[in-house]
C-alpha positions, 0 to 999 in steps of 0.5 A: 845810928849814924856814925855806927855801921847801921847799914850798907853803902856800897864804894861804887854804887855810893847809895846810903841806906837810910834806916827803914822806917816803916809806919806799919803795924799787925793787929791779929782780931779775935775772929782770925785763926791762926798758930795752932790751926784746925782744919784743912790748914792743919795738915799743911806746911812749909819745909824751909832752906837758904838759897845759898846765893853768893856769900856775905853782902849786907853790912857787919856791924861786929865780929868776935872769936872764941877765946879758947877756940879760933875756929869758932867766929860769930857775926852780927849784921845790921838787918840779918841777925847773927852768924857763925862758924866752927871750922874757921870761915869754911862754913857758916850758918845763920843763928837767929832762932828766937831773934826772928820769931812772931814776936820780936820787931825787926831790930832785933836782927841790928846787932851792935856788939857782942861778947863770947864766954870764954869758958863755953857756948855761952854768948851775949848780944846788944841789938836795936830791940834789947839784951840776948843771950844764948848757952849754945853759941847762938843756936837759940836765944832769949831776950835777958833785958830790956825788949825793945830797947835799943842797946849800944855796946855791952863788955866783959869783965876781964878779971871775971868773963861772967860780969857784964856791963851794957849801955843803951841807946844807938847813934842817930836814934830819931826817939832817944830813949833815956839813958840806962846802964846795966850789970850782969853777975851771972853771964847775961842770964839777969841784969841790975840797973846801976846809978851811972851817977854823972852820964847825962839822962841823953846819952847815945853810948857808942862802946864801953871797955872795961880793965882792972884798975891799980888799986883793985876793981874794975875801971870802965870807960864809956864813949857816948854821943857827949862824952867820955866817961870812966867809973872807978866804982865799977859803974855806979858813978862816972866822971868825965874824962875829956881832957886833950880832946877837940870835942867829946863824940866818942864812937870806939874805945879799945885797951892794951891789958898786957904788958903793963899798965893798961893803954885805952885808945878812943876813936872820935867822930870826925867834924868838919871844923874850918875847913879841916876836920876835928876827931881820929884816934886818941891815945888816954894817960891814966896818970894825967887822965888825959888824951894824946892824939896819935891820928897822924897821918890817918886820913880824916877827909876825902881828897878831893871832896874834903868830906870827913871819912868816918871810922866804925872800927878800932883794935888794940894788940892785946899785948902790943900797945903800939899796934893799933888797926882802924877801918873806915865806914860809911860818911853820914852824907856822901858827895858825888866828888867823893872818890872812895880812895880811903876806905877800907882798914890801917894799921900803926905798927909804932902807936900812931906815928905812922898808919899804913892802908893795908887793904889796897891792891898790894895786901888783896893778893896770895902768897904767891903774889896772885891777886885776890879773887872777890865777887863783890871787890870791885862793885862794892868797895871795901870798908872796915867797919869792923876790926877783930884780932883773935884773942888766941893769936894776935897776928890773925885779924878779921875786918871787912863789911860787906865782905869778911876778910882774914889776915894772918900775919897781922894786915900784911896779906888777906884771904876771903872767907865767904865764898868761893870763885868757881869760874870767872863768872860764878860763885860758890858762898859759905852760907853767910846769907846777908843781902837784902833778897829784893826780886825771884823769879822761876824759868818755865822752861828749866826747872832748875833755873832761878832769876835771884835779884838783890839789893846792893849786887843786882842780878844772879841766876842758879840751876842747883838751888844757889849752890852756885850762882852765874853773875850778871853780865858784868861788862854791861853792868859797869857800862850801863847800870853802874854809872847810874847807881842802879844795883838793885832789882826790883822786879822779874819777869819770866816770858813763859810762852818765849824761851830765854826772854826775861825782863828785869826792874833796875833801880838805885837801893831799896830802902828809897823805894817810895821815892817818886823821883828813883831813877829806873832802868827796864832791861831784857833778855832774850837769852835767858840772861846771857845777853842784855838790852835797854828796852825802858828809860826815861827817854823811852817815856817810862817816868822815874819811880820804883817799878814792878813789871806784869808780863800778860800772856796771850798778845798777837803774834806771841809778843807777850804785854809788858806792863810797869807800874810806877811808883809815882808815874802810873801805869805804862804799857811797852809797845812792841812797834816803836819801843816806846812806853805808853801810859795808861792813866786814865782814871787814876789821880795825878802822879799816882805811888803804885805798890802793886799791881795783877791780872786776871789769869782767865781775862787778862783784861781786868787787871787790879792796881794797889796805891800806897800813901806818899806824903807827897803825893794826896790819894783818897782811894787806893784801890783801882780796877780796869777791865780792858787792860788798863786802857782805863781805871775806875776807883773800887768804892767799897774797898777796906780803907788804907794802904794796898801792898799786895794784890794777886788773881786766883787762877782757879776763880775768875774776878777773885782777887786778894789784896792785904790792906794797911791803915793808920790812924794819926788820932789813935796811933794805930794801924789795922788792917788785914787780907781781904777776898773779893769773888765779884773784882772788889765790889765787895770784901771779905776779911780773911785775916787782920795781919797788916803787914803783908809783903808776901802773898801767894795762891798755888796755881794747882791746889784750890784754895792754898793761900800764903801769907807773908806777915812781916815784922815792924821797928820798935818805933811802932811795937807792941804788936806780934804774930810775924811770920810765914802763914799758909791756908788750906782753905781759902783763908778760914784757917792759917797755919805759921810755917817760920821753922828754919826762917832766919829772917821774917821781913819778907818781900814775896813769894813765887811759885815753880811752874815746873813743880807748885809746890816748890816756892822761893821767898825773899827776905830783907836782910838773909837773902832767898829761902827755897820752901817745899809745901807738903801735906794734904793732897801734896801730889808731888811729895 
């Protein structure tokens, strides 16, 4: 999955994500009561909406217009599924009902291409997790092949739209599968396995196209890690095709179908050779079954670092084949020297003799010459890791990767269609939800304000539930955070006793979390985010680590208790005097990864702390206990074994704690685990369910004995296991009910609850942003 667009690299903050390999697993017990509940749970449940948040973010891996309807565009994301709009970019939703659901692992949400029916709503899909296909334009979707298997590009019979062809495996896929190919007759509905005679058995396939062949049927060629291949038997048996070629790492196909004999253009991946490099886009002559290299002057290697730019778009005019655009995405490896200068899309108007840079300053601006407002321009970069021309009308292209752009005359001049710019300062999205939603946290003095902390695009603040949202103080970011590469929060706390005072966790980009040497930034404000000031870093004596923040109430003279906990440093408490960071280690092991941590709401001074495993970092127990405010740490013998991820106070009990467990077993390959209730501040357990990937964990601070639970999905690495979603208990965790209607996305990273109105609560996921739920139900006081 390296040299497709697997996941989001933003130009200025120049951090890679890494694909997330989580050694997580949910194993459900015959003893837990979940789905269709009985009980108090029964009469509970969670009304859901996106939060709407500021538009776009993630990383598009393909994009496709209807032929026959220009006004309808679909999406697919790395982590966030698919996407759609009818109205030509005004408005857009998510549409992943049967792709996020209790029994898919979360690579369904990585779509790798897709296909529209021209003739109706019909849609096909190839993602990390199999073949789906949908009858109403993504509304629902059912798995047509293969569930589990990773599915690198899929095409159409342009003779014959109902005909498809799909190859599997994705580039850089750590277990390659053995190769397989497929074809569809009835548009998606069933597959038959074809011999794919001559395509080695370990092949990653990058793309496939398909055009009709002078002598009748249909030719496909096939780009994969190791070859170029073509079929002239409509993908029984296949040849290779390398002639003329420096290397045979085929990433992006594209063909020319008008205008006479079909032209096929192939974009190969970019080596370092010498000192140069070896790849750019090649031009195949059928007659000689050979390849011209037209690349040029499209730049292959970074000035000045020389590292080789990767491209993960490429698109032909449909009936101009000397009209070809390219877009650049993310290089496997980055150096700190390089400078970004390349990326974005180009354009050849004459097959390759010359490519232009059409995403510079000069194409970002209106008609009227005023430069282009976007959000993210400038913090994120522009890259093209997709390229789309409107099979309706050629001159409109669509590209872009963190943002979707238009153009409509053909690359000279572009337009924004994924939000809106309100005021210099925020912003208005169109529904494409496509972050990862890291941190939230409600303001106890407005009841309409939310903190909404990302990853990738940091901080915003809402007072009308994301219809708009206030960008974080931009000056400071740039100056402070962005040199850093700190674009991510992981942790916010709101001063309920202090108006305007909030603190905030910054850090470098979520998928390093469990790296015990991530850099780190504490930051607060006393004007409920207007202004800001550095009150934690290494040279305040807060060590490296992903960080969350506990604010304990009730310090002398109002100045609340700030705690971090850090992943790999411990636990450190601010002192108000000095600013420094003191640590509070005391019985804990060397260099401890914590996860998690909470205080007792009626005695602040016993506090429970959660350990993660680190293969770099050796810890037996993973559960501790203090019971004067983390002055000192005891290990709790009779917890569960395994990993903690969560652990939360009851507010109505005192010494009653929850924390979800997860273990795995190297011998058996498993992993079990689950929710557990202790009354006595964990001197003994009781297990309340077997989910074992709780990210999200909640009791409502008014109604005794509602719990929520966030059991969220795997990768396929792991499979075989289901029951992901949002649970909800009305009776202390006997009983669970699964709320995941209206959820886009079911990898949660936690839940809080509105002081104003409990009932009210705001969950982030990872990869379509924060959703607002609304408990109802029994004893709903304020429905």
């Amino acid at each position: 999955m390296e040299s497709r667009p697997v996941s989001r690299f933003t130009a200025r903050f120049k951090v890679v994500t890494a694909a997330i390999v989580l050694l997580l697993v949910l194993g459900i017990s015959a003893g837990c009561h979940c789905g269709d509940a009985t009980g108090p749970a029964l009469n509970l449940s969670i009304r859901w909406e996106p939060v709407g948040g500021p538009g776009s973010g993630g990383y598009i891996m393909c994009c496709g217009v209807s032929p026959g309807n220009s006004n309808v565009i679909l999406l697919g994301g790395d982590v966030s599924g698919m996407h759609r709009t009818e109205d030509g970019g005004k408005t857009w939703r998510d549409c992943n009902r049967g792709l996020a659901s209790p029994h898919n692992s979360q690579d369904v949400l990585d779509i790798y291409d897709l296909e529209i029916h021209p003739g109706g709503r019909r849609v096909n899909i190839a993602t990390a997790c199999g073949l789906f296909t949908s009858g109403d334009l993504g509304d629902t979707w059912s798995n047509s092949l293969c569930e589990g298997t990773p599915f690198g590009a899929l095409t159409a019979d342009p003779s014959n739209p109902s005909r498809l062809w799909a190859g599997t495996g994705t580039w850089g896929d750590p277990e390659k599968e053995e190769f397989a190919f497929f074809q569809s007759s009835d548009g998606g509905e069933s597959w038959e396995e074809l011999p794919a005679t001559g395509i080695p058995p370990d092949v990653e396939v990058g793309d496939i196209v398909a055009f009709h062949g002078t002598a009748g049927g249909s030719v496909l060629i096939v780009a994969t890690d190791t070859g170029i291949f073509r079929s002239t038997d409509e993908g029984r048996s296949f040849t290779r095709l390398e002639g003329g070629l420096p290397h045979n790492y085929g990433t992006r196909l594209s063909v020319t179908r008008e205008g006479g004999e079909p032209t096929v253009f192939l974009m190969l991946y970019t080596h370092p050779t010498g000192g140069g490099t070896s790849g750019g886009v090649f031009r195949l002559d059928l007659g000689t079954s050979s390849w011209t290299d037209i690349t040029s002057d499209l730049p292959l290697a970074d000035n000045p670092s020389g590292e080789p730019i990767q491209y993960g778009a490429l698109s032909s005019h449909p009936g101009d084949p000397g009209i070809i655009y390219a877009g650049t995405e993310v290089p496997d490896d980055p150096s700190e020297e390089y400078s970004w200068d390349a990326e974005g899309s180009y354009r050849t108007i004459n097959g390759g003799g010359h490519w232009e840079y059409i995403t510079g300053d000069d194409n970002l601006k209106t008609r009227s010459g005023e430069k282009l407002e976007f959000w993210d321009i400038e913090s994120m970069g522009l890259q093209g890791s997709f390229i789309t021309i409107d099979p309706n009308n050629p001159s409109v292209v669509y590209t872009g990767s963190d943002q979707v752009l238009r153009s409509v005359d053909g690359g000279d001049l572009w337009e924004n269609i994924y939000s809106d710019v309100v005021t210099p300062t925020s912003l208005r999205g169109r529904g494409l939800h496509l972050l990862f939603a890291t941190a939230a946290a409600f303001d106890p003095h407005n009841k309409e304000k939310i903190y909404l902390g990302y990853d990738d695009v940091f901080l915003f603040t809402t007072e009308d539930s994301g219809e708009t949202v206030t960008i974080f103080d931009t000056d400071f970011y740039f100056e402070k955070l962005e040199p850093e590469y700190l674009n991510m929060v992981s942790s916010i706390v709101v001063d309920k006793d202090n108006r305007g005072v909030v603190c905030v966790a910054a850090h470098p980009q979520y998928n390093y979390r469990h790296n015990p040497s991530l850099p780190n930034m504490v930051l607060k404000s006393n004007d409920g985010g207007r202004s800001w000031e550095i009150i934690g870093n290494q040279e305040r004596g807060l060590p490296d680590g992903f960080l969350k923040l506990l604010l304990v109430p009730g310090g002398p003279e109002g100045v609340n208790a700030v705690y971090a906990a850090s992943y790999g440093g411990g636990v450190f408490q601010l002192n108000p005097g000095d600013g420094e960071w003191k640590p509070l280690n005391q019985g804990l092991p060397e260099s401890p990864p914590v996860e998690t941590i909470a205080c007792d709401h009626d005695n602040r001074s016993r506090m429970m702390l959660g350990l993660n495993y680190d293969e770099k970092i050796s810890v037996e127990k993973r559960l501790y206990v203090s019971s004067n405010g983390g002055q000192s740490w005891n290990a709790v013998e009779g917890a569960p074994r395994g990993d903690v991820l969560m652990v939360s106070f009851d507010p109505h009990r005192s010494g009653t704690a929850y924390a979800s467990f997860q273990y795995y077993d190297p011998d058996e390959d498993t992993v079990s685990g689950g929710l557990y209730e202790s009354t006595d501040m964990g001197d003994s357990w009781r297990q309340l369910n077997s989910f074992a990937n709780v990210t999200a964990l909640g009791v409502h601070p008014e109604r005794e004995g509602v719990l929520l639970c966030g059991n969220s999905p795997f990768y396929s690495s792991v499979g075989g296991y289901d029951g992901f979603g949002f649970y909800i208990s009305g009776d202390g965790g006997s009983t669970w009910r699964i709320n995941n209607t209206g959820l886009n996305n079911l990898l949660f990273t936690g839940v809080e609850f509105s002081p104003s109105d409990p009932d009210t609560i705001v969950v982030g996921t990872l990869g379509n942003g924060f959703y607002l739920g609304r408990i109802g139900g029994r004893e709903a006081a304020h429905d």
